[in-house]
N, C-alpha and C positions, 0 to 999 in steps of 0.2 A: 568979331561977329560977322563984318562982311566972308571973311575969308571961309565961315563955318554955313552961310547959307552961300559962299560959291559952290563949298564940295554936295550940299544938298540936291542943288540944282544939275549937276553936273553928274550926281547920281540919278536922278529922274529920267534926263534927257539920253541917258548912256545908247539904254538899250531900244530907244525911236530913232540914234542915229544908225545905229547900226542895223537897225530893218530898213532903212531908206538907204545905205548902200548896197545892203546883200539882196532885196528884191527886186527879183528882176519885171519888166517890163509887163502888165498885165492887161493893156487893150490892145487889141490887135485887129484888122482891120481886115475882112475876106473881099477877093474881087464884087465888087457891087455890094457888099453888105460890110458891118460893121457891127463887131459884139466889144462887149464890155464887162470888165467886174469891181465893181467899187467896193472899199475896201474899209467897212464901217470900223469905228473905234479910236480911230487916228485922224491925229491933224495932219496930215497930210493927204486925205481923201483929197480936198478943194482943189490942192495943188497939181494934186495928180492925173486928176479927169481935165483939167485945161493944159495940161501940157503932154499930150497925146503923142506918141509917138508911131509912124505908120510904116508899116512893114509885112510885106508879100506872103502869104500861105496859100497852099495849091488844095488841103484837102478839108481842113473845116474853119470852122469862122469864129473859134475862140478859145483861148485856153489862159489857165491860171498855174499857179506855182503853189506857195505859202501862205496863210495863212495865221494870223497871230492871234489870241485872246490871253490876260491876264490871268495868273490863278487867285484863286480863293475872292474872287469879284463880288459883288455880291450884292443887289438893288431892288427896287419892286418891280421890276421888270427884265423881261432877257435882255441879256449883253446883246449887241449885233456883232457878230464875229464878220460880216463881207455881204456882197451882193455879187450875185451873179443875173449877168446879162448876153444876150445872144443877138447878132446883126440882123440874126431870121427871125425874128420879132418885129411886124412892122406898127406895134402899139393894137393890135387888134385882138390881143388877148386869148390868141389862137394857138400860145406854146404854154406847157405845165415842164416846170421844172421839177425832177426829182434827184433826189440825193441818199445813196446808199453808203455801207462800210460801219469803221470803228463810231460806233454811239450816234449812229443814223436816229432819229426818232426818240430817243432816249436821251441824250447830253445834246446833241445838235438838232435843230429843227430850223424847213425851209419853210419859206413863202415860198408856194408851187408858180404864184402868177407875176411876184416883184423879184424871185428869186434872192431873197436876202435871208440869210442865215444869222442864227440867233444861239445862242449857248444856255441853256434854259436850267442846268444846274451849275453848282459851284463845283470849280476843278480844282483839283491839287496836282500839280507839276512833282513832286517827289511821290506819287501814286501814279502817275501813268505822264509824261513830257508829251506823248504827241499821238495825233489821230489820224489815221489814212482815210480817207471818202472817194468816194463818185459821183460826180453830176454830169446828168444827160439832161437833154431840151428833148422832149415828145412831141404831139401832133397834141392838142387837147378833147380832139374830139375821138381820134384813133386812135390813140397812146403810141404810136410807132414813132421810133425814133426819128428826130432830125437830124442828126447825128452820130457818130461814134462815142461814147461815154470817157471822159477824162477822169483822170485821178489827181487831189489836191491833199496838201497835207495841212491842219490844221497843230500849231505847237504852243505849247501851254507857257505861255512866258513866267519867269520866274521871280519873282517876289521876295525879299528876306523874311520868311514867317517861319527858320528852324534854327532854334538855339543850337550851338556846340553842347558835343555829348561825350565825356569820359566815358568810353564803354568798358574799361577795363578799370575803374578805381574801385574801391579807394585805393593806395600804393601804400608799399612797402620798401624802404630799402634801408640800405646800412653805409657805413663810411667808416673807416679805422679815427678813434679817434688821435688828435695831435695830429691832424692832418693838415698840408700848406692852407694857404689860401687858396682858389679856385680852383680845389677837388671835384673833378666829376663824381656826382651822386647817383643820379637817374634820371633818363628822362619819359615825359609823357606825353600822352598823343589825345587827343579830341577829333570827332566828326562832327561836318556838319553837313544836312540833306540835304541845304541848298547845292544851286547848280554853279560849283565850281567854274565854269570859266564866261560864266555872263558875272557882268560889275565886282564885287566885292561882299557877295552875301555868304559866301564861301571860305574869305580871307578872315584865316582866325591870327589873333595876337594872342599872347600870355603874358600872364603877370600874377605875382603874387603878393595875397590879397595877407595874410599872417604864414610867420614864421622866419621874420627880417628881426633882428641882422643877420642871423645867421646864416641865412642861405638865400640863394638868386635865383634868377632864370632866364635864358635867352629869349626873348620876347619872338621869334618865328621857329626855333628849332627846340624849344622847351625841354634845355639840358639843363638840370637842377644843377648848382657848383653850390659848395660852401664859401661863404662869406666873410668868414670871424677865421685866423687862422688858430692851431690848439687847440679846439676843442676839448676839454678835460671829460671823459666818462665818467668818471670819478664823481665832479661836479654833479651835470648829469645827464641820462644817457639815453634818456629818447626827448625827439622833435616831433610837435604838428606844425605840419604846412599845409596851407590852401590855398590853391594855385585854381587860377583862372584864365579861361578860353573865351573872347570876343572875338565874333566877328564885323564885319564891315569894317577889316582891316583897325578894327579897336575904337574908332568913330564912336560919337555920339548916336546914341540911336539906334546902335547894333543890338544883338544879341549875348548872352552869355550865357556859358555854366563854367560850374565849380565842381573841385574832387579835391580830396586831401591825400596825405602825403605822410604818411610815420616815419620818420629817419631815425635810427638807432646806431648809436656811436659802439664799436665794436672797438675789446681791449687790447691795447698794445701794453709789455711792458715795458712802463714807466716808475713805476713806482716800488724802491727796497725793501723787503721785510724790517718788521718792528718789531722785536720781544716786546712783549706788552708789558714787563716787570725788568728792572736789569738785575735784581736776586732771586734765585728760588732756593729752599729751605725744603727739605725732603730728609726723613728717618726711614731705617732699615733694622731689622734687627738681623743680629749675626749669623744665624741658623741657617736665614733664608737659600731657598732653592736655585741653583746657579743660571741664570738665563732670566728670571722674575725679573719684572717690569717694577723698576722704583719710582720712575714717576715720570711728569710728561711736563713738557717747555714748547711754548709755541711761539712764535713771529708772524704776527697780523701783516698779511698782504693787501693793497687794496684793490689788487691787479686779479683778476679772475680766471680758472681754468689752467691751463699748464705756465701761462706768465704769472702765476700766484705758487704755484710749487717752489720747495724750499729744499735744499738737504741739510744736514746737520751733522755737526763732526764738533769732537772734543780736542781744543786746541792746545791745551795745556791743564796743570794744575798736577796734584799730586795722587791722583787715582786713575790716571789714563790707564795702566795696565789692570785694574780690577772693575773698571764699567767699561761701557760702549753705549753707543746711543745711535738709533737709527731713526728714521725717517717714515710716516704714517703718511703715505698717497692721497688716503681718503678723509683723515682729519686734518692732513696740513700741519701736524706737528712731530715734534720731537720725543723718543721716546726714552728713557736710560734702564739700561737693565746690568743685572751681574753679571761679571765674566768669572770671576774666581772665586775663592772660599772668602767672607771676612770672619776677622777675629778681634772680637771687643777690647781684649787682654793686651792685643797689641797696639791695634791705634782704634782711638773713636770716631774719629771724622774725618771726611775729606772734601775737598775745594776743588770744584772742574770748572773750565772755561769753555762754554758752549759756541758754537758759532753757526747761522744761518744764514744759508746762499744760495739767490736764486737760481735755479738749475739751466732754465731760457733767458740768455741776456740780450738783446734788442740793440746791436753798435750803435744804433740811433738814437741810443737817450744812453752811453754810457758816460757820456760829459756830465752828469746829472750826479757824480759820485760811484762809489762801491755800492753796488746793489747786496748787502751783506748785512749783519749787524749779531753782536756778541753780548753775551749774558752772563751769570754766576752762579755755578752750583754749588751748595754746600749739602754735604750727604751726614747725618748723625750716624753712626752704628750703635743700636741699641743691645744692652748686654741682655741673653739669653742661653736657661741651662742646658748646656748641651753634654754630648753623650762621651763615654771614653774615650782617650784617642792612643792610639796604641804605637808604641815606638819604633815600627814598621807595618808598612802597610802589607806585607806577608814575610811569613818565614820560612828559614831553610834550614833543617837538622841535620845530623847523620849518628848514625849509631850501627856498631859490630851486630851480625848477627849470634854471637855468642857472649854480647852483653848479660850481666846478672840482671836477676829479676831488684825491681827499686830500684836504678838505679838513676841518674840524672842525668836525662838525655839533650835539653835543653830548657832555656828560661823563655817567657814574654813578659812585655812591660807595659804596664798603659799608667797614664794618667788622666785627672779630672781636669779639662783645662778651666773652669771657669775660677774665680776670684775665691768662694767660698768650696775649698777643693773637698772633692768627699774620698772617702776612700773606696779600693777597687775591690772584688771581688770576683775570682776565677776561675771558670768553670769548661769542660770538654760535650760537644756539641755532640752527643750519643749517636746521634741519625750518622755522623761523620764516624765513629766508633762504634759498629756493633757489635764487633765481638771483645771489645773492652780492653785491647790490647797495651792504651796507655793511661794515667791517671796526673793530674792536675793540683798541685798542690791550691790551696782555695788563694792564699794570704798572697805566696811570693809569684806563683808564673810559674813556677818551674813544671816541668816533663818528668816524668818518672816511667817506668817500663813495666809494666802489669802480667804478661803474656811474654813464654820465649819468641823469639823471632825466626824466619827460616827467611833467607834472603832467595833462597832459589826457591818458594813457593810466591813469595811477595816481595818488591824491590824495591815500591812507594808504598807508603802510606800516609795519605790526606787526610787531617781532621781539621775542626774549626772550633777557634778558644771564643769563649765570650766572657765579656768583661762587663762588669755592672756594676753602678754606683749603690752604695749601701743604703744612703739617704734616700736617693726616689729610685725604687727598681723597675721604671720605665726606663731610664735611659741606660742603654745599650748600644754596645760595640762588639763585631766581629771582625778574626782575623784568622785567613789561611796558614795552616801552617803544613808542609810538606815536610816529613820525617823518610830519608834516604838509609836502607840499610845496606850496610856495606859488606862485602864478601870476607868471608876467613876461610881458610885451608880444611873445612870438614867432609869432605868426601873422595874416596878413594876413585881414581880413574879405574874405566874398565872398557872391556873392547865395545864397539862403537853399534855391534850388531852381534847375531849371534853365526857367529862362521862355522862353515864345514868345506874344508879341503881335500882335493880328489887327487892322488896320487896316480898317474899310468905304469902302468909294469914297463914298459919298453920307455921311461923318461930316462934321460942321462942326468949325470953327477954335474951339481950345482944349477940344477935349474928350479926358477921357482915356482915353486908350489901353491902359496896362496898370498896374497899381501892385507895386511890387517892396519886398523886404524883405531885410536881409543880416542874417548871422550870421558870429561872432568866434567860434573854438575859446577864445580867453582867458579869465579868468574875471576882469574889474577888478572892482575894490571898490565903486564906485560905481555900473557895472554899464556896459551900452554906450551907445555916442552915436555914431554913424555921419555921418560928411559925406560929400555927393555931389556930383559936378560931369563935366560932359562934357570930353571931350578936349580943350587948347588949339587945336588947328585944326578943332574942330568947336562951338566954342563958340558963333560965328554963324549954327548949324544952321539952313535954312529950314526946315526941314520939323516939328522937333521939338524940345521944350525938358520940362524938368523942374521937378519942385515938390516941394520936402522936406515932408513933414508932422508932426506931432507925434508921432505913435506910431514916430517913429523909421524910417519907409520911405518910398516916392520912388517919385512919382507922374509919367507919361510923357505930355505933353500932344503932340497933334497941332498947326502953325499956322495950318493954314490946309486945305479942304477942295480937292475938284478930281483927289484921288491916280487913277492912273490904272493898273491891274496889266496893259494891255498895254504901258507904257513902262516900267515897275520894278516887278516881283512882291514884289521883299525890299530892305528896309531892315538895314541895321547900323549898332546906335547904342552905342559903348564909353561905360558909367561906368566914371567911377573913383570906388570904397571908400573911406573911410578910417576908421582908427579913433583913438580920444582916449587911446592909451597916449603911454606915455615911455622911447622915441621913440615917435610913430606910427607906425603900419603902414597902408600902403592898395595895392592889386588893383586890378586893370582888369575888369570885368567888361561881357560884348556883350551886348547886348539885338536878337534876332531880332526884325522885324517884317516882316508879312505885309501884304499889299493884297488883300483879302477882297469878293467881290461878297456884299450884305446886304441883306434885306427891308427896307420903308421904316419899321420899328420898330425896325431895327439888329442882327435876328439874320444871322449870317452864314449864307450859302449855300454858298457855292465859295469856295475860295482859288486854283484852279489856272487858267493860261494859255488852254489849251484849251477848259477851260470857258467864254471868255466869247463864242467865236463860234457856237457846240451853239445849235441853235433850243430855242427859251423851252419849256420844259413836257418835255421831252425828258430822260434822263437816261443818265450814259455806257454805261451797261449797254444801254440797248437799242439805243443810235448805235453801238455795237459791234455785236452783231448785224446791225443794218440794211447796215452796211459790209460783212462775213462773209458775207452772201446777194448781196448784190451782186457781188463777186470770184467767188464758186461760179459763178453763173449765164453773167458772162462766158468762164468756163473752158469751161464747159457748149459753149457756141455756139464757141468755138475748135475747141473737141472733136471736135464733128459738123462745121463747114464742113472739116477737116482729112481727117477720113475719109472724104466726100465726094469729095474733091476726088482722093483716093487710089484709093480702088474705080473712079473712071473713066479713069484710066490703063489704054492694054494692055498684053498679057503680051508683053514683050519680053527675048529673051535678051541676055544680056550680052556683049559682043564677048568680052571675057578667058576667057569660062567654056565650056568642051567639053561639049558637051548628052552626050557619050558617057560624060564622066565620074560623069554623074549616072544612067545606068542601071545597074541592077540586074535580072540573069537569076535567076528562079526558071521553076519548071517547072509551079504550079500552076494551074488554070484561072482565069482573070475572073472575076468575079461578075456583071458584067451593072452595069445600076442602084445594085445594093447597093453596088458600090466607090464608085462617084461620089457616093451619098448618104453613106458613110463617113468622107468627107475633106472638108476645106473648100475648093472649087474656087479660093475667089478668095485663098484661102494660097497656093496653088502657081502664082498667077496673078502674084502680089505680094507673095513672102515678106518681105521689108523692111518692109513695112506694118505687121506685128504687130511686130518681130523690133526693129526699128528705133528706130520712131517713137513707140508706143505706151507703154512701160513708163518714158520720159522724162515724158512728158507726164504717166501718172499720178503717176510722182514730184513733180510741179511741184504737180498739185492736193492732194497728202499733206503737201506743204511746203508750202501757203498756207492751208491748214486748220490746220496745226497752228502758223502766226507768228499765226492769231486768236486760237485756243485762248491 
């Protein structure tokens, strides 16, 4: 107790010693005069005004410095903050003090006559610390100064009246849990308004007031630590703390505030997955679709987020090659599905050994064991009627294209695999057959042959069997079957195009003339081989002979030069084809040949008759012409000696004809000249001339014009 009213006292008197050494000197004494300012509020006025200290000034007779008043004061009367006094005052009440600036008339007020200053509201030191002023001395009756005006400053002394203030809480923070002991967490800050560096109203402690044991705080630097080392999230995973700010250094009598604190254990992994069963018991039936989901197995983690992820793998048992089982991100569990076909018939059940591992291991807790753990699957296959199954999954036939019609080209097979077997039924998929080229016996499978075959029209044919259980004819099976027809020897080679060979008149003996090539529809295995030979009565051909070559074609030699295209324009020369089937086949095929007149390099010019008597340089187009002007010009001169020869015939009547019959009476007059020039005299002189002769003869030159054309 004593030592608790020494720190009281020692707070009171702090801030009086420390104005009794910071202020400086405030009477001062002018030649022959002496001013004053007493300094109301403090116990130290009395001591102050008798121990006077005196000291020389040349220009006025008094000044002051500071000033102090208390904040938040507050009595039935004003504070006296000081007195002002002036040596030029000889008590006759001849000087007015005035006092201007910060809260002149308003917060501070003078006594004009005692010059003592009063604080006449309550001040707050964290709303304004300090006041600047001026006090002059006047004449009372002139108001003119006595002196030069000084400036004082009046400061608001500070008091503890502002609790500490969390401006930023309430908090938040986190910490991993399993964390040592003395984990930095966070730390927090408080203000306070008082005035930090007068006493201790500003000196904040901390301390926390809940949320022990588990967590601390350094009592001036307010770094939150954990306290409890391990922390378990698991257990659990948020903290309130309330943490506390006094000031006066934590003292009795100080002030306080409070702010809380949420602290949230964040997860590390710590903790293995657990299948939550160590059996699972799952049924499938046999049919099911391959990749189908059979069922799901999980491992409870208590660890959250990616230290809860699991993967999952089949470690053993007797189905690893017909499941698989993957891993669900978003459920956290295991999933098994089919990889392969099952079959009731063969086995009914299988046994897998699951296994769950966490995928994020934490070296820091793997002393803790295997983060792992292993489970049991048993899988039933349940039995289910399924459809044919056929004793290949496609087939491959072959059959001659000179097979007999019915005949057996191939079999298929299927059976019913389930326990109660049915029997099959078989049948040809028509959309695969439309023009019904094979037939399907129902009972055994077999392939029959409907249709002749042409292997050089079609080489495959694909159709598709279906096979169908008698008992349910829902269920159904399909299977390809590809029928290859194979080549036989049925067609004769023949030449490869259709050739025509140009002989030159001026060619020499043994040159050749044309070379020719045949082609086989057949397709033999070894491929083709063609023999050639002339007709046996033209074997001692003068004119022409052959020569087989290697690449398989036949070459047409001349024997001899001298060919003449006025005595024989065309040549015909029969090969015969053969080919290397079994039997062979062989064709007669004719070789045209021409007698071509040829430059003396051997291009040909003409091949025709005509052309060999046309003058040299000449070509038939214009020897046509030349002829067509010719025939005009003689018609021309027929023409004229014909009409000639007509116009001088006279005008003679005809015995048979009555000149009477040919008059005609009108009544109008002559013309004179104009009739005679109107008519063509020598018409009426020699009507046959026009009538007759004329329109033959142009027929004949219209009909020799147009056998040129």
């Amino acid at each position: 107790m004593p030592e608790r009213l020494a720190e009281m006292l020692l707070d009171l008197w702090t801030p009086l010693i420390i104005l009794w050494i910071t202020l400086p000197p405030c009477i001062y004494t002018a030649p022959m005069n002496q001013s004053q300012v007493v300094m109301s509020g403090s116990p130290l006025e009395l001591s102050r005004l008798s121990e006077q200290r005196i000291l020389n000034r040349s220009k006025r007779g008094w000044v002051w410095n500071q000033m102090f008043v208390l904040e938040e004061f507050s009595g039935p009367e004003p504070i006296l903050v000081g007195r002002l006094h002036t040596d030029l005052d000889p008590g006759s009440k001849k000087i007015k003090y005035i006092l201007s600036g910060d809260g002149a008339g308003t917060i501070f007020q003078i006594n004009d006559i005692t010059g003592d200053i009063h604080a006449i509201k309550r001040l707050d030191r964290e709303e304004k610390a300090e006041y600047t002023l001026t006090a002059q001395a006047v004449d009372w009756e002139t108001n003119k100064p006595l002196e030069p005006p000084s400036e004082f400053i009046i400061k608001v002394q500070d008091i503890n009246d502002n609790a500490p203030e969390f401006l930023n809480g309430p908090y938040h923070a986190t910490v991993p849990e399993m964390s040592i002991l003395g984990t930095s967490v966070t730390n927090v800050t408080a203000t306070d308004a008082d005035d930090p560096v007068y006493g201790n109203s500003a000196k904040l402690v901390y301390s926390i007031l809940e949320g022990q044991p588990y967590f601390s705080i350094e009592p001036e630097t307010a770094i939150i630590k954990t306290a409890l080392p391990n922390m378990d999230r698991e257990a659990k995973e948020e903290y309130l703390v309330v943490i506390q700010a006094k000031d006066m250094g934590g003292h009795s009598g100080g002030l306080s505030g409070t702010t809380t604190l949420t602290v949230t254990l964040t997860d590390v992994n710590d903790n293995p997955p657990k299948f939550a069963q160590s059996l699972y018991h799952f049924s499938v039936p046999e049919d099911v679709v391959l990749g189908t989901a059979i069922g799901r197995v999980k491992a409870n983690d208590q660890d959250i987020g990616e230290n809860a992820q699991s993967s999952y793998d089949i470690i053993d048992g007797d189905g690893t090659a017909l499941f698989e089982i993957t891993s669900d991100a978003q459920a956290q569990d295991g999933i098994i599905r089919l990889r392969k076909p099952l079959d009731f018939e063969t086995k009914k059940s299988y046994t897998l050994k699951v296994e769950a591992a966490n995928v994020h291991i934490d070296p820091r807790f793997s002393g803790r064991g295997p983060f792992k753990d292993t489970a049991t699957v048993k899988i039933v296959v349940e039995d289910a009627d399924e459809p044919p199954v056929f004793s290949s999954p496609t087939y491959l036939l072959e059959v001659h294209e000179n097979a007999a019609l019915n005949s057996v080209i191939g079999q298929v097979t299927a059976r019913d695999p389930d326990i109660t077997s049915s029997p099959i039924r078989f049948s040809i998929d028509r959309h695969t057959d439309l023009e019904r080229q094979f037939n399907i016996n129902a009972d055994d499978g077999k392939i029959t042959l409907a249709t002749p075959l042409d292997r050089e029209l079609s080489v495959w044919h694909n159709i598709t069997i279906i096979a169908t259980e008698i008992r349910n004819h829902s269920q159904i099976s399909r299977v390809p079957v590809a029928i290859k027809v194979l080549d036989v020897n049925d067609n004769a080679p023949e030449f490869a195009s259709e050739y025509e060979a140009f002989l030159c008149e001026n060619g020499k003996p043994g040159q050749v003339i044309q070379t020719v090539s045949a082609m086989d529809k057949d397709d033999p295995k070894n491929g083709h081989y063609f023999l050639y030979s002339l007709l046996p009565e033209m074997v001692n051909n003068p004119n022409f002979t052959i020569k087989k070559n290697e690449d398989n074609s036949l070459s047409i030699l001349a024997k001899h030069n001298g060919f003449n295209r006025q005595k024989q324009e065309v040549y015909l020369l029969p090969i015969i084809i053969s080919d290397s089937g079994n039997p062979p086949l062989s064709s007669t095929s004719t070789l045209t040949i021409r007698v071509c007149g040829c430059s003396s390099d051997g291009v040909v010019q003409s091949c025709n008759v005509e052309a060999y008597v046309l003058p040299i340089g000449l070509s038939m187009g214009a020897l046509i012409a030349i002829l067509a002007c010719i025939i005009l010009l003689l018609v021309i001169v027929v023409l004229f000696v014909t009409l000639r020869r007509h116009k001088n015939e006279p005008l003679i009547i005809k015995d048979d004809e009555d000149v009477r019959e040919n008059i005609i009476r009108y009544d109008d007059e002559g013309g004179g000249e104009e009739d005679t020039e109107a008519f063509d005299i020598a018409t009426l002189q020699n009507p046959d001339g026009i009538n007759g002769f004329l329109p033959p003869l142009l027929s004949l030159i219209f009909m020799v014009m147009h056998r040129m054309s």
